[in-house]
C-alpha positions in Angstrom: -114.2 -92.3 129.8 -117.7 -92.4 128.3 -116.8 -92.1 124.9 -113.5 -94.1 124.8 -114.0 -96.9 127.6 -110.6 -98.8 128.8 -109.4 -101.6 126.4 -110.7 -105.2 128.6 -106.9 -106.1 128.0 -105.4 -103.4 130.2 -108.0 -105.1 132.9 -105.6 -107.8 133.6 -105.7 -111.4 133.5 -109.1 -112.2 134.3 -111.0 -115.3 133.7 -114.0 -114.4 133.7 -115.7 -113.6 130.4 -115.8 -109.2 129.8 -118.0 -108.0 126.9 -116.3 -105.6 124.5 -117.4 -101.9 126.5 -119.4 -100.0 124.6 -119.4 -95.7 124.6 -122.6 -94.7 126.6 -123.7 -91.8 125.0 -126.5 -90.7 127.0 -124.1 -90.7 129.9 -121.6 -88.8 128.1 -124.1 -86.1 126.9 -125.4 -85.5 130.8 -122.2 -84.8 131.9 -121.9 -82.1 128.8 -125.0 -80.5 129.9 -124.2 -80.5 133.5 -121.0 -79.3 133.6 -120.3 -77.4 130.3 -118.7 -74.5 132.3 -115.9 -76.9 133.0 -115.4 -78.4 129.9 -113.3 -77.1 126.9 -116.0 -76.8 124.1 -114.2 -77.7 121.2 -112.6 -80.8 122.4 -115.8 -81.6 124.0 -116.9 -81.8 120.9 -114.4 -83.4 119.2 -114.6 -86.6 121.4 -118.3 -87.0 120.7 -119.4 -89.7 117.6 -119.7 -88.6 114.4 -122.8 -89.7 113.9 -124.0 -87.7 117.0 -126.8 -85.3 116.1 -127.2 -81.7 116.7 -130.6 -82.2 118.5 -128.9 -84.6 121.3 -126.4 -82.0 121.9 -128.5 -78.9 121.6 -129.0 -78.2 125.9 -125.0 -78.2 125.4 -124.7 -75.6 123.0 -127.7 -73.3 124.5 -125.6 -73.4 127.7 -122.5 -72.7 126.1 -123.6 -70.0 124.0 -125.6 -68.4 127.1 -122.6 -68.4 129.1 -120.6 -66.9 126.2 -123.0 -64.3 126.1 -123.2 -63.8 129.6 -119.7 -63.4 129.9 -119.3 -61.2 126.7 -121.9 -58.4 128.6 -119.8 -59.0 131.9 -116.4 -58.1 130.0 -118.3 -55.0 128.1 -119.6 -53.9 131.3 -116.3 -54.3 132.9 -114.8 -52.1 130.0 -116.8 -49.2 130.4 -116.7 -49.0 133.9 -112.7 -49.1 133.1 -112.9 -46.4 130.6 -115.0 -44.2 132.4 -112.8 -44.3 135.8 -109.7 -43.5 133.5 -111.4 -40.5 132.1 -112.2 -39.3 135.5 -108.8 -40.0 136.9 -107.1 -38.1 133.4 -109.6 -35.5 134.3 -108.7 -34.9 137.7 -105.1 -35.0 136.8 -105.4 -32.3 134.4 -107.4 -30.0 136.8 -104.8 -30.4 139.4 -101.6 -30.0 136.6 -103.8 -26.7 136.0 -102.6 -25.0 139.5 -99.3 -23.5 139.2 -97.1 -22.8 141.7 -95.0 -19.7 141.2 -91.4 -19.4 143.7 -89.9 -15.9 143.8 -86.8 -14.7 145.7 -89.1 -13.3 148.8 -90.9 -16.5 149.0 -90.6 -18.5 152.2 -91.2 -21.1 154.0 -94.1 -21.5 156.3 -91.7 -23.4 158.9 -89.0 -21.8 159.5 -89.5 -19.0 157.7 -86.4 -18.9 155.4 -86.3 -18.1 151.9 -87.0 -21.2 149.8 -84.8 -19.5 146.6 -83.1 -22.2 144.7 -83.5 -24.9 147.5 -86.2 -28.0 147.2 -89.1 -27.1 148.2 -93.1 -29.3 148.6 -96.0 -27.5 148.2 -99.5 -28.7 149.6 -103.0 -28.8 148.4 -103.9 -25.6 149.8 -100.7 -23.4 148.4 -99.0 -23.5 151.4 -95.0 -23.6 150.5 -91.9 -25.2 152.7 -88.8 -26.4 152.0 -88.6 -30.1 151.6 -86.8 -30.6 154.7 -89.2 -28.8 156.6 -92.0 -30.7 155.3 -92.3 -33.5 157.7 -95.7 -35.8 156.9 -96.9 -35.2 153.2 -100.5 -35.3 154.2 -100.9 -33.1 156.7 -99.7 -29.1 156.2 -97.5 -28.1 159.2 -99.4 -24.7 159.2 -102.5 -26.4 159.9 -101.6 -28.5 163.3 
């Protein structure tokens, strides 16, 4: 709007007498600096004069790049703390994969105290085997109400 004003034609028919608008760069370079964060950088850019110097736009481009940077060490942060809660989780998934859980033909079930032999069976944190039938709630071990 700055940069490119409206045509005086596309005003309507007015009698009065319009000077040509003129781009007002100044106002056009405050609303860079002010809301850079908002505005797509490259056509930003793109819009301004040719003959625009790098020192008018330089507040711009310090805020742009900051920002970039900032955001840069907010994603690498962000990454790490990613990475290092996967390794914890693939950790603690091998440590519990460790525990094996061995069913014989004397085994039974902590319920009602059948033999579990080729049926389905749960097992709980604390080694404590039922069938899966008998196994009511998954969190809490029926042995242990």
């Amino acid at each position: 709007m700055y940069l490119s004003p409206p045509d005086v034609h596309c005003l309507g028919p007015i009698k009065m007498e319009l000077s040509e608008p003129q781009a007002n760069l100044k106002a056009a370079l405050q609303v860079l600096e002010l809301h850079h964060s908002k505005l797509n950088t490259t056509k930003a850019i793109n819009l301004l004069p040719a003959n625009t110097q790098i020192r008018e736009i330089r507040v711009f481009l310090e805020s742009v790049l900051e920002e970039k940077a900032q955001r840069k060490r907010f994603d690498q942060v962000l990454k790490s703390l990613l990475q290092a809660e996967f390794l914890r989780v693939q950790e603690e998934r091998i440590f519990h994969q460790q525990v094996k859980c061995i069913i014989t033909e004397e085994k039974t079930c902590r319920v009602c105290k059948k033999k579990i032999g080729n049926s389905a069976f749960a097992r709980y944190p604390n080694s404590v085997v039922v069938h899966y039938f008998c196994c009511k709630d998954r969190g809490v071990c029926p042995t242990e109400q």
